[in-house]
C-alpha positions in Angstrom: 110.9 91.7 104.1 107.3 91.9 104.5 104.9 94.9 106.0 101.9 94.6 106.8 99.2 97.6 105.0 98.7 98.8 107.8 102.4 99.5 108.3 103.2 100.6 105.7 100.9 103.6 105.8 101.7 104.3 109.0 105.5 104.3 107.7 103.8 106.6 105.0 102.4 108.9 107.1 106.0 108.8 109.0 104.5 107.5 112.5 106.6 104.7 112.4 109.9 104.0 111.7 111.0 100.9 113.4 110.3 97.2 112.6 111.6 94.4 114.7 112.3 90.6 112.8 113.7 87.2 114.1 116.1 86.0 111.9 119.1 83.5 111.3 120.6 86.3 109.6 120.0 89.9 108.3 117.5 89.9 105.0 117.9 93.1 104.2 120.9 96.1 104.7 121.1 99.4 105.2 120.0 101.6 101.2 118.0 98.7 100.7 114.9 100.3 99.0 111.3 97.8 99.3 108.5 98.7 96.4 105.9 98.3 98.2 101.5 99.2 97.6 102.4 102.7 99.7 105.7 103.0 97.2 109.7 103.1 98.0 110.3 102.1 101.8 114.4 102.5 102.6 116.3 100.3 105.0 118.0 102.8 107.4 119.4 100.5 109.4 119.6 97.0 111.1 121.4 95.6 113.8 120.5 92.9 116.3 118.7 94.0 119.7 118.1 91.9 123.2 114.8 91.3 124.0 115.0 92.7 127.3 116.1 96.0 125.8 113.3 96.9 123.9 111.0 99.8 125.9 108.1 102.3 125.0 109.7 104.1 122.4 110.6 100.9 120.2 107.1 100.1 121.0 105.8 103.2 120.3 108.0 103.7 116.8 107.2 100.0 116.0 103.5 100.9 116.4 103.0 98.4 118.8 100.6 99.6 121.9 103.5 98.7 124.7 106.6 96.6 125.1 104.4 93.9 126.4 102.4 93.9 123.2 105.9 93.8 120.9 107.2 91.3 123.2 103.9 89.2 122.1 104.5 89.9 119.0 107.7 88.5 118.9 107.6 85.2 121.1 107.6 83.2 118.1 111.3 81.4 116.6 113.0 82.4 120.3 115.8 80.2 119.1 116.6 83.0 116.4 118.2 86.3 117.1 116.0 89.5 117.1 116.9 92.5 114.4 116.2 96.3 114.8 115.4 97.6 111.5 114.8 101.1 110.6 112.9 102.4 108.1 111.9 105.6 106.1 109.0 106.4 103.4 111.8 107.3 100.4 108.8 108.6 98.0 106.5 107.1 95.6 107.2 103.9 93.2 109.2 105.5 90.2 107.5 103.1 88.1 103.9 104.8 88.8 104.8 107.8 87.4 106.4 106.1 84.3 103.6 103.9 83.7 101.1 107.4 83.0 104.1 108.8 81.0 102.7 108.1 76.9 106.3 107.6 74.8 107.1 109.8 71.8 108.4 108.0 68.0 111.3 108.6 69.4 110.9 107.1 73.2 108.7 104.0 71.6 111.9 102.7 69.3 114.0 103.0 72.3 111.7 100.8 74.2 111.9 98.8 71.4 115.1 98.2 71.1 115.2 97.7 74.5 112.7 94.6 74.4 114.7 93.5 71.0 117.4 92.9 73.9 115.2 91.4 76.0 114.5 88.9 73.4 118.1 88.4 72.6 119.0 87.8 75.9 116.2 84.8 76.7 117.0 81.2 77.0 113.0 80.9 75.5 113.6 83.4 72.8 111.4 86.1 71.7 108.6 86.7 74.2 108.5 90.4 75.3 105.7 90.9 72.4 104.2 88.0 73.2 103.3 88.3 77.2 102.7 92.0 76.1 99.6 90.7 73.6 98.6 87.8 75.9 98.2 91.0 78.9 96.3 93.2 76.2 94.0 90.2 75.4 93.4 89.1 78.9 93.7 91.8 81.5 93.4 90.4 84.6 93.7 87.0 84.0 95.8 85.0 86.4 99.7 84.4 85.7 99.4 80.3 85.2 96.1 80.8 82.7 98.5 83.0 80.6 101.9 81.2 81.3 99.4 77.8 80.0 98.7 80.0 77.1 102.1 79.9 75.6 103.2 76.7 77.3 105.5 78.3 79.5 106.6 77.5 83.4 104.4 80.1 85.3 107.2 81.5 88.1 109.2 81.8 84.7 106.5 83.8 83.0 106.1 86.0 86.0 109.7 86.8 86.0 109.6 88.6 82.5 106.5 89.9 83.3 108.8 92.0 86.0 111.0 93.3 83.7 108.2 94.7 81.4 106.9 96.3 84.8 110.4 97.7 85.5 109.7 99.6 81.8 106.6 101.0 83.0 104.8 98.8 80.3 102.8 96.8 82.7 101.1 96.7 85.9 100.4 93.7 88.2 97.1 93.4 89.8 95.7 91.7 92.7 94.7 89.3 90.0 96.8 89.0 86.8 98.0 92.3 85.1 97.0 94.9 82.9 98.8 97.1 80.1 99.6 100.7 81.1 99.1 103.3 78.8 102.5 103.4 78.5 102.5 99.3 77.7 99.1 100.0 75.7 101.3 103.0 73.2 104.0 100.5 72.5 101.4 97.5 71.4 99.7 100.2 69.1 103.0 101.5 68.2 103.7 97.2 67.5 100.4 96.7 65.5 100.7 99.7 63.2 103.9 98.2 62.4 103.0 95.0 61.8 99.8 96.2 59.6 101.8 98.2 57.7 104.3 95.4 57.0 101.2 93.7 56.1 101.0 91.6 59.0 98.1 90.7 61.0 97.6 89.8 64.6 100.5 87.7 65.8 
C-alpha cells in the first residue's frame, strides 16, 4: 500500500488516520505493519465503505480538504469497490536503530553465522560477502550496475540485498545502497579475517 510523503508525516504527526483505496480486494489486514521513510505505519483496520457515506470527518481524517475533494480523489476504477483503512504511526523503523548499533566479537560471529545460513540456503550459493563488498566498493551505485557486476538477475540481487537490510547491515538509498556501520564492522571484522588467513581482497 502506498502513502504519499506527505501522508505519511501527517500520519506521523497523528493528524491523520484514515486512508481510502479502490480495490478488487483488500491488500492489506488489520496488524499489518508498512516500513515506510517516516518508519512503522500499522493497519488498524479495513473494511469496505459506500461512496455516498463518506462526510467531513473521513475527509478531514483522510486529510482531504472536503468530501468533495476525497470524492475527486477517488473517481478513478468506479468499477472497484472502495476500502476504509485505518492507520496508526506504531514508532520508528527497528532497523534504524540497529543499523547505528556497532556489534561486539561476540555479536559479529553471530551475524556470521547467520549469513553462513544465508549462503547455505541460496539457490546461487555464497553471496552475502559478496553484495556486502560490491556495496562497500560502490556506495551508491544503482542495483542493476552491481547485480551486472556479479552477473546476477537484478530483482534477484535486490532481494538479498533485503535480507542484509533486515540485519541492520545495509541501507538502501534513493540511489543504490550504502554499508551501515553496523554492515561496515562486520566487512572489517571479514577482512581481518581473511588477512590473517593470509587472504587478500576477495
Amino acid at each position: 500500500m502506498w502513502i504519499r510523503p506527505v501522508e505519511l508525516r501527517a500520519i506521523q504527526a497523528g493528524e491523520l488516520d484514515l486512508a481510502f483505496r479502490r480495490w478488487e480486494r483488500p491488500r492489506v489486514v488489520v496488524g499489518t505493519l508498512m516500513r515506510t521513510a517516516v518508519g512503522l505505519v500499522e493497519v488498524t483496520s479495513v473494511g469496505p465503505v459506500d461512496p455516498a457515506d463518506l462526510g467531513e470527518d473521513d475527509a478531514r481524517r483522510a486529510g482531504a480538504a472536503s468530501p468533495d475533494a476525497l470524492w475527486a480523489a477517488l473517481a478513478g476504477r468506479p468499477e472497484q469497490p472502495l476500502w476504509r483503512v485505518g492507520l496508526r504511526f506504531a514508532g520508528p523503523d527497528p532497523r534504524v536503530a540497529l543499523r547505528d548499533t556497532v556489534p561486539d566479537a561476540d555479536e559479529v560471529a553471530s551475524i556470521q553465522a547467520r549469513l553462513d545460513r544465508l549462503d547455505r540456503a541460496s539457490r546461487y550459493g555464497a553471496w552475502t560477502r559478496e553484495a556486502l563488498d560490491l556495496i562497500d566498493r560502490f556506495p551508491q551505485r544503482r542495483a542493476p550496475d552491481l547485480a551486472a557486476r556479479v552477473g546476477r538477475p537484478t530483482a534477484e540481487f535486490k532481494t538479498d540485498v533485503r535480507e542484509l537490510e533486515e540485519l541492520g547491515l545495509t541501507e538502501s538509498l534513493d540511489v543504490g545502497y550504502r554499508l551501515s556501520p553496523r554492515g561496515a564492522a562486520v566487512v572489517d571484522a571479514e577482512r581481518r579475517g581473511r588477512d590473517a588467513r593470509g587472504g587478500g581482497h576477495p
